[in-house]
C-alpha angles and dihedrals in degrees: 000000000000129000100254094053099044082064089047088054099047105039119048122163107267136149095198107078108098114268099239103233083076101050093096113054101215136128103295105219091195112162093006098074115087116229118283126221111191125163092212094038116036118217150301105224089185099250101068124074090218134058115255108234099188092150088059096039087061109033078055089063102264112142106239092227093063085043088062099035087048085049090047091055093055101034084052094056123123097193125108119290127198082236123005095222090068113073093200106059098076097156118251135014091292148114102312094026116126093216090046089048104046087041091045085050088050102058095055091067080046101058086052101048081058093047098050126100100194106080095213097045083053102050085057087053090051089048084054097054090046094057094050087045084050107058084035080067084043114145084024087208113185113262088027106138113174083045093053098050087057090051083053086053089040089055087045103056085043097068099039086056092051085056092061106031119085101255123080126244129207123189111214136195114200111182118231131219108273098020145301128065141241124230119214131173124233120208119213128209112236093212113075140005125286158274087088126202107250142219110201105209121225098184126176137297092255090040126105124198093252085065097073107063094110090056091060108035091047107038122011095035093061092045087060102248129123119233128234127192137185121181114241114267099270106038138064119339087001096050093123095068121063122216109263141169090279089066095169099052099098090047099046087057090057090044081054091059103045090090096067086048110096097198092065133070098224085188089067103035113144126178133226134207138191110190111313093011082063089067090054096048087050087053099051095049083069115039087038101038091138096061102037127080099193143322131225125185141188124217086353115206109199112127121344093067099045100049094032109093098181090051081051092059096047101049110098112263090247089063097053100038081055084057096040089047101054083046093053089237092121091133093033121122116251083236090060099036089053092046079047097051099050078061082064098052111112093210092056086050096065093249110098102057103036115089113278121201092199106083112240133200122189129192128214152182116213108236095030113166096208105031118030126207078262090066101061094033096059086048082060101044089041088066138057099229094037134160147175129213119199113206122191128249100223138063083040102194104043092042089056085052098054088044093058086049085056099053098038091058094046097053088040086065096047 
């Protein structure tokens, strides 16, 4: 099926599918947070539902000038919108929906990467596509479907482009304990012969794998690793598990399997986490210290924001239905989820804290709403071979940058 009709099929005009704002059923704080700077994680202006992630947009590869041109179609919408203090919850896949503006935006990279002859040119075309496909599935809630045809579409331009670019992607299926499988992608370097050494990636709970690809191409690949990424339980490949207290357990069962993979040196595999991946990267320094190298994590959420109730009720209500979503708590009370998420801090498990033989290093913003200094700094003291790594606020994007070198090179010499 080409291209074109795959969106045909997926996307029909209708104004019946749930607006995603109302997916999960808490205590909405419009108009009593105050506004939200996080470099992982953008801004909440106060009137968006979601949170605006300009710093990740960019640093994926989308030009700022067609994030703000994609924002101004949907903030200039006179449709119907779920509350009309949220400019992104226009009603229905039409003009002024978010999902309609970042796919349609989409398509039109899309259309290029179809139309161009030069396979590389094209594949950046297709990379394109898959990043606009990508933030129209943002926040990727559970029941989401609109959201979840343009993951499918997402899924889709990603691998097109992997045909044409210069590394090479393998799709893997890793079974799982009591049935099923998962699927991940690991991305090899073009430089060199394998078995690689190998980062396993533990991103966030809004991310998707196809996220990652600057990761990879700028920073693992010419260090000489492969990349290997798995989805959060909940969301996209991994849509049949829901997040639970054992947050590592999708992604020990992949660690298991490495060994039968003969791309990847099983002996020099390292793991890396952004926010609550973090706190399955940390975890998994310590239940799978034998097959891990190191870990290093950004942002890490681990402990403050999931025992904190005041730092609960000022995160914006995209953050934490994001939360409430992957843990299948979409209908459950505040009072339950925060009484659920104290369950998934790593220091009230008996694990941070508690001497670690994997290293560590853990990266962090001062001033981060969701993962304070303390944070990282009780990651480092909690291994042997610890370490923190404080990243400026400003400039923001080059800062971030800097900060990847860091880790990469880090995690190169595990």
């Amino acid at each position: 099926m080409s291209g074109t009709n795959l969106s045909e099929v997926l996307f029909k005009p209708t104004f019946k599918q749930q607006e995603t704002s109302t997916l999960v059923t808490r205590p909405r704080h419009i108009g009593r947070q105050a506004a939200i700077l996080a470099a992982l994680d953008g801004t909440n202006p106060g009137n968006w539902y979601r949170m605006i992630n300009r710093l990740l947009w960019i640093w994926r590869g989308i030009n700022p000038w067609e994030i703000e041109e994609v924002l101004a179609r949907i903030a200039a919408s006179n449709s119907d919108r779920t509350d009309d203090r949220l400019l992104d919850t226009v009603i229905g896949y039409r003009p002024g929906n978010w999902i309609y503006e970042w796919s349609h935006q989409g398509m039109t990279w899309q259309q290029r990467g179809m139309d161009e002859p030069d396979a590389a040119l094209a594949g950046q075309h297709w990379l394109q596509a898959a990043n606009f496909y990508s933030v129209a599935a943002y926040p990727h809630l559970c029941g989401d479907l609109l959201a979840e045809q343009a993951q499918t579409l997402a899924n889709r331009a990603w691998e097109e482009a992997a045909s044409r670019l210069s590394y090479e992607l393998k799709a893997l299926n890793f079974p799982i304990a009591g049935g099923g499988s998962v699927t991940g992608f690991l991305h090899l370097p073009a430089q060199g012969y394998g078995p690689f050494p190998t980062v396993l990636v533990c991103g966030g709970l809004d991310m998707l794998q196809n996220d990652t690809y600057r990761l990879f191409h700028d920073y693992f690949a010419p260090a000489g690793m492969a990349m290997l990424t798995i989805d959060m339980p909940s969301i996209g490949f991994s849509s049949k598990w829901t997040l639970n207290q054992d947050s590592s357990f999708l992604h020990q069962q992949v660690l298991k399997g490495l060994a039968e993979v003969p791309w990847i040196d099983s002996r020099r595999v390292t793991a890396f986490g952004f926010r609550f991946g973090a706190n399955i990267a940390v975890r998994l320094a310590y239940l799978e210290s034998q097959r891990l190298r190191g870990v290093a994590c950004l942002g890490p959420v681990v402990h403050a924001l999931l025992t904190d109730s005041a730092r609960q009720d000022k995160a914006p209500d995209m953050f934490m239905d994001v939360l409430a979503s992957r843990m299948g708590m979409a209908h459950a009370s505040d009072a339950a989820l925060k009484i659920e998420l104290s369950r998934y801090s790593l220091k009230t498990q008996g694990l941070l804290g508690r001497r670690c033989p994997t290293p560590m290093l853990a990266g962090f913003w001062d001033n981060d709403p969701f993962s304070p200094k303390e944070e990282a700094a009780l990651i480092a003291s909690s291994s042997l071979s610890g370490a923190s790594l404080r990243i400026k606020s400003a400039p923001v994007y080059q800062n971030f940058h800097r900060a990847l070198l860091e880790i990469s090179d880090w995690l190169a010499k595990m």
